[in-house]
N, C-alpha and C positions, 0 to 999 in steps of 0.2 A: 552517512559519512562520519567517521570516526574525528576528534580531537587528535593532531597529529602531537600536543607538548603530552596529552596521556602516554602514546608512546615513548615519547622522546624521556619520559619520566622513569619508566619502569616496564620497558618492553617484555621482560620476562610473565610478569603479572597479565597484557594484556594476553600474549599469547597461550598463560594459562585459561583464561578467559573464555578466548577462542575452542581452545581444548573442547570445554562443555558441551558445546553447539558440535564437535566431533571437525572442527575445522582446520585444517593445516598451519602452522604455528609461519608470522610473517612477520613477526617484529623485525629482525634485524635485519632483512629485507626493504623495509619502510625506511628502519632507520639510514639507512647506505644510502640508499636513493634520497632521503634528507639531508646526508649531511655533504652528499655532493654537490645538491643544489643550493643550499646554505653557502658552500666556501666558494661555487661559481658565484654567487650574488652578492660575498664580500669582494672578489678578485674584483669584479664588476664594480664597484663602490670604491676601491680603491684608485682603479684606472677615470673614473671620471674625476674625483678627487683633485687626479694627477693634473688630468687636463685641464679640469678650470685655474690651478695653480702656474702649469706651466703658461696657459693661454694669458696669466694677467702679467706672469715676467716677462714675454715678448715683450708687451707697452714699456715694462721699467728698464729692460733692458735697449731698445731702440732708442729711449729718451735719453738713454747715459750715454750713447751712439758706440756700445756693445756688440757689435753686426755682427762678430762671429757666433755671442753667446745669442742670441736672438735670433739665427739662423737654425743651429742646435735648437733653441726649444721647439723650433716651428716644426721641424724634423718630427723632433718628440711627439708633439701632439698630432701630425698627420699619420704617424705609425698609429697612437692610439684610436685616433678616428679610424684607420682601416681592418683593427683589430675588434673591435668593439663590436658590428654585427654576427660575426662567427660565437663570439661570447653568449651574447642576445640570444641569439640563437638556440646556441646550447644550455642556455638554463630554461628557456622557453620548452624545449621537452623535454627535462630533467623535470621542470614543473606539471607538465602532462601525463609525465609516468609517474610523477607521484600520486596522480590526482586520479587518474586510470589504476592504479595499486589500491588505494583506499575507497576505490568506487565498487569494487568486488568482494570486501571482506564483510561477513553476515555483523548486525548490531550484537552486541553484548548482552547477556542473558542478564537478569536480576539474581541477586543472590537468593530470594526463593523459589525460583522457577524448579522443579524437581530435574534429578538427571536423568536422562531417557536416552537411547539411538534414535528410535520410531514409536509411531505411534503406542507400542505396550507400554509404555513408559508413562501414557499420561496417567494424570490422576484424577477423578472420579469428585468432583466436589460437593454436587447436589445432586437430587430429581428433584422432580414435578411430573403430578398426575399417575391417575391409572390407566393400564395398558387396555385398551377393549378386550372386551371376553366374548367372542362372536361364537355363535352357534352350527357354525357353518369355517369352512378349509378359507383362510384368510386370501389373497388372490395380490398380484402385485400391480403397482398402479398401470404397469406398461401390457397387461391381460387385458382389466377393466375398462382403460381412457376413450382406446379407439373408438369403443360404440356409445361413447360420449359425446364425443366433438376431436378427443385427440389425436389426429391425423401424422404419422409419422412418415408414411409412403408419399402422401403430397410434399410433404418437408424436406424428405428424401428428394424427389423428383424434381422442383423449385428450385433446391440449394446443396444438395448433397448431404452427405450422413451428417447428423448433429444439429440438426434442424428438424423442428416440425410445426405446423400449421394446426391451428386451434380454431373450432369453426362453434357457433352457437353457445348454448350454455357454459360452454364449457371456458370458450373466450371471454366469457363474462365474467365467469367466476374467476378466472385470473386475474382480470382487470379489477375487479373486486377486491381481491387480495390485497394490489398494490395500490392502488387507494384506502383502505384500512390501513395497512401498516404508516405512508404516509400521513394520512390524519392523525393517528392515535401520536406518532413522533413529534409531530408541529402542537398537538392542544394538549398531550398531556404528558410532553417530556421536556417541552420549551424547544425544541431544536428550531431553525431557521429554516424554511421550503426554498432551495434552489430549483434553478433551471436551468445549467450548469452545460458549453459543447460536450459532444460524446468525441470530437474530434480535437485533440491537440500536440502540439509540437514539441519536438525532443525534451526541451526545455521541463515540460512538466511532468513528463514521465521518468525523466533522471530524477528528478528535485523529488521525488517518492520511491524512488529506489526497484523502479522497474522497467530502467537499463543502468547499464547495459547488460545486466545478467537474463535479462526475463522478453529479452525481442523476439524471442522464437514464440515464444507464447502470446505473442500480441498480435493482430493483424496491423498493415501498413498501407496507407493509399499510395498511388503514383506521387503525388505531390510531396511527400513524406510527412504528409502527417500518423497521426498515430489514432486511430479504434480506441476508446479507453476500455482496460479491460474494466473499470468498475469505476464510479464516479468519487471513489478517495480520490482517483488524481486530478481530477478535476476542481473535486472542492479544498482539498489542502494546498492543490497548488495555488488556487486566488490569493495567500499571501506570499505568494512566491516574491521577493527581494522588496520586504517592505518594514518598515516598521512600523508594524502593528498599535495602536493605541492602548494603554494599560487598562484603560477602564473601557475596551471595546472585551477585554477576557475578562471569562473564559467565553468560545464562540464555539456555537456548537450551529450544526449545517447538516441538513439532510435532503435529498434528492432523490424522485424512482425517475431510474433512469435505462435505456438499453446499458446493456453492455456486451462485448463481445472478446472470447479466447481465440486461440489458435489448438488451446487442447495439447500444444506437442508435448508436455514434458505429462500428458498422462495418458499415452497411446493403449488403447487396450482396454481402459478401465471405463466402467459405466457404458459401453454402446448400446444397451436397447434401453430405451424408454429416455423419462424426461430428465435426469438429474444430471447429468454433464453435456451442457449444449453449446455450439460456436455464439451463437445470441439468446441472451435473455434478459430480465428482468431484476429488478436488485433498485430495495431502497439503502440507501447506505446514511451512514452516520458517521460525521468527522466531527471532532472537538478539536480546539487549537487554546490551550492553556498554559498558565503561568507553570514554570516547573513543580513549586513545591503542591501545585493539586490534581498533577497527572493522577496519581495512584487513586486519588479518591473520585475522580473522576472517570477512569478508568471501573471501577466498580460502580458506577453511574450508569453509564454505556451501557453495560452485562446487565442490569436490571430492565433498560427502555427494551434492550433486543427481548430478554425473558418474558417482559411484558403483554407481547403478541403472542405468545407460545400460548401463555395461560391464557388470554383474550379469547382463540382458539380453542382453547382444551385440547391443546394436543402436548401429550407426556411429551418428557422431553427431560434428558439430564446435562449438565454443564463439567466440563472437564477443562481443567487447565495441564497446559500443554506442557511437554518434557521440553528438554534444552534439541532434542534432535529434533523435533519433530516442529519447532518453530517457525516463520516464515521469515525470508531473510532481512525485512527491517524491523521485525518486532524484539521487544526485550521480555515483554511478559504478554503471555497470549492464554483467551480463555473461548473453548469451541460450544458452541453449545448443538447439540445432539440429538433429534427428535426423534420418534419411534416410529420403525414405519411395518406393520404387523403381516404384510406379504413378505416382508423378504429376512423378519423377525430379525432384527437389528435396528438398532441406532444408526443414522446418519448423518452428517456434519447439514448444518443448516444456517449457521453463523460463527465469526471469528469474530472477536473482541479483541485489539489486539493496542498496547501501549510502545509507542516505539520511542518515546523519548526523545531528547533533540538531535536522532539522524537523520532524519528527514529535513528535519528546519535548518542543518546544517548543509545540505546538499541544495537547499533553495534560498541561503542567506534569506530565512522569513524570525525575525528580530520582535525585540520591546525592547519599551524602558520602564523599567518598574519608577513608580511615585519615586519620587525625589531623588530618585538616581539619577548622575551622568553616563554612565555608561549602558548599553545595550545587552542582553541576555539573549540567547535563544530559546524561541517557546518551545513547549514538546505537542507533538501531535497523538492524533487517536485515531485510531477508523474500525467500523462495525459493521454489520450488516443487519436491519435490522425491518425485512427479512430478507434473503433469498429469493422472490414471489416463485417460481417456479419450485422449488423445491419445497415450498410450501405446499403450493398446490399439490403435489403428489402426496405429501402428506396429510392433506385433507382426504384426498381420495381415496387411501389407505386405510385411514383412521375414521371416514367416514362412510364405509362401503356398506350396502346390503349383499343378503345372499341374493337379491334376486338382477344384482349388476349395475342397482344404482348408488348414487351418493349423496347421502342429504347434505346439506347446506349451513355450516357452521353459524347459530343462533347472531352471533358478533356480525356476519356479514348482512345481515337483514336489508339494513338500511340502504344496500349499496345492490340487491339482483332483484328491483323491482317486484316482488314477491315471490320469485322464484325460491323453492324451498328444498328445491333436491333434483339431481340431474338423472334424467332417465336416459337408460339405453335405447338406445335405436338401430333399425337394422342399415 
């Protein structure tokens, strides 16, 4: 949620802004809708005004035994008592549509975020690691899994496309996965272990900026609550409408948890194999900090997620994002990209993403910095750190033999009972 006085300030500037992101310019749209709810909410202030003024002449005038003029004001103020709900009314959705206007306009880019439409656009910051040099025609994880354990026809069969069942080593070495990433996050990044519902109410999926634009992409139960698609809303909403303790910042919070899509807004893309699924796996990472150490904290993030790549040893390069290709509450976003050598490409495997106080302004989640009276909005962070699922493919990738198995990433030791490599089976 945007600051409505930024507008009200220099709406030209914000809708240049907007431009960046390739967004339709809505300032004096905003502002209309502002300043008609503004002059209903002085009409409104003026008419009570009235009435408590006229309501205490009644008494002066009846006492000076005035019965005509005390009659008139009675008049008066039963006109405005009957005028007044229709008023209410109409600045109550005057205030709705402003609130519905500013709930759909993407956050504002940072002034270095590079200019882009789409993806061509990012830029290229780092790598990490060498690509394997296999001896043998590289093979892609969705060839390899099945005579693994990775069952996508029972997946299918169970739940429909987008799903698949993980049976034997293969389920272990997932679970593996996300237990490593969780550990390494909680002992050697300082983050906090949640255990965070997977299910929550409108409330906490507006207040992170995924409605109302993003409900097609979410699933919904009968009751109305909400599938999280990934436990940022979960964990950033816990300060949803609070004020935060200054010396509780900066909070960092992390969780593996399910999560689940709806997939609509990428129909087509990824159908065989495991890398776009209705459920999976996903540790994530929120930070909830003072404004002026977003950014460095933000490069904090990018390093815990980096972390597991090289833990891993799986290549992997980092790109921050153009202004097109950003997600719609982030201000400065950085993808990080693993190699995956069947399908000889990088793939997205984590978003680091800094959104600043849109978020904490759509959840009223506040401080007070030391010795001030007044309250600030934090700004928020969220990461992923990892994927577990798209992990796993790219162990399987990155760790494939020619003869169809996958050895077992050294890092994971401690967590697949001495299992050290998945063999095929028929």
């Amino acid at each position: 949620m945007h600051d409505i006085r930024l507008i009200r300030e220099d709406w030209m500037a914000f809708d240049a802004a907007l431009a960046r992101r390739g967004a339709e310019p809505v300032g004096e749209k905003i502002l209309a809708l502002d300043e008609d709810r503004r002059a209903l909410a002085t009409e409104l202030q003026a008419k009570q005004s009235r009435r408590n003024e006229a309501s205490k002449a009644i008494g002066k005038a009846m006492g000076q035994g005035n019965t005509e003029e005390a009659e008139a004001l009675k008049a008066e103020v039963a006109q405005i008592k009957a005028d007044m709900p229709a008023l209410e009314e109409r600045e109550k959705a005057l205030g709705e549509q402003l609130r519905d206007a500013l709930a759909v306009i993407p956050n504002l880019p940072f002034d270095d975020v590079p200019p882009g439409e789409d993806e061509e656009g990012n830029v290229e910051v780092s790598s990490w690691g060498e690509k394997p040099a296999f001896d043998f025609e590289a093979k892609e994880h969705a060839d390899i899994a099945p005579a693994l354990g990775m069952d996508f026809e029972k997946g299918a069969l169970l739940s429909g496309a987008r799903f698949t069942f993980l049976r034997g080593d293969m389920a272990r070495l997932h679970r593996a996965l996300g237990q490593f990433m969780i550990d390494m996050q909680t002992r050697e990044h300082g983050y906090t272990e949640c255990a965070p519902p997977v299910l929550v109410r409108d409330e906490a999926m507006y207040g992170t900026d995924k409605l109302p634009k993003f409900a097609e992409d979410s699933f919904q139960t009968t009751d109305g609550r909400w599938l999280i698609p990934t436990s940022e809303v979960s964990l950033t909403a816990s300060v949803m409408g609070q004020i935060v303790d200054d010396a509780a910042l900066p909070m960092r919070l992390t969780a593996l948890t399910q999560c689940f899509r709806s997939e609509a807004g990428a129909a087509g893309k990824d159908t065989r194999g495991f890398i776009r699924q209705h459920q999976f796996e996903k540790c994530e990472l929120v930070s909830i900090v003072r404004p002026e150490e977003s950014e460095a904290e933000h490069q904090r993030m990018l390093k815990a997620a980096q972390a597991v790549l090289e833990a891993l040893n799986l290549p992997h390069r980092t790109m921050l994002l153009c202004t097109g290709d950003m997600g719609f509450g982030a201000r400065k976003t950085y993808d990080l990209e693993v190699w995956l050598p069947g399908q000889g490409a990088y793939r997205e495997i984590s978003s680091c993403s800094n959104t600043g106080d849109f978020q904490a302004r759509r959840m009223n989640a506040r401080f007070k910095p030391e010795g001030s009276k007044k309250t600030e909005f934090v700004h928020t962070l969220n990461g992923s750190g990892l994927a577990v699922g798209r992990t796993l493919v790219a162990v399987i990738e990155n760790y494939q033999q020619a003869d169809g198995s996958v050895l077992v990433p050294d890092a994971l030791a401690p967590y697949m009972g001495g299992v050290t490599k998945l063999e095929p089976t028929n």
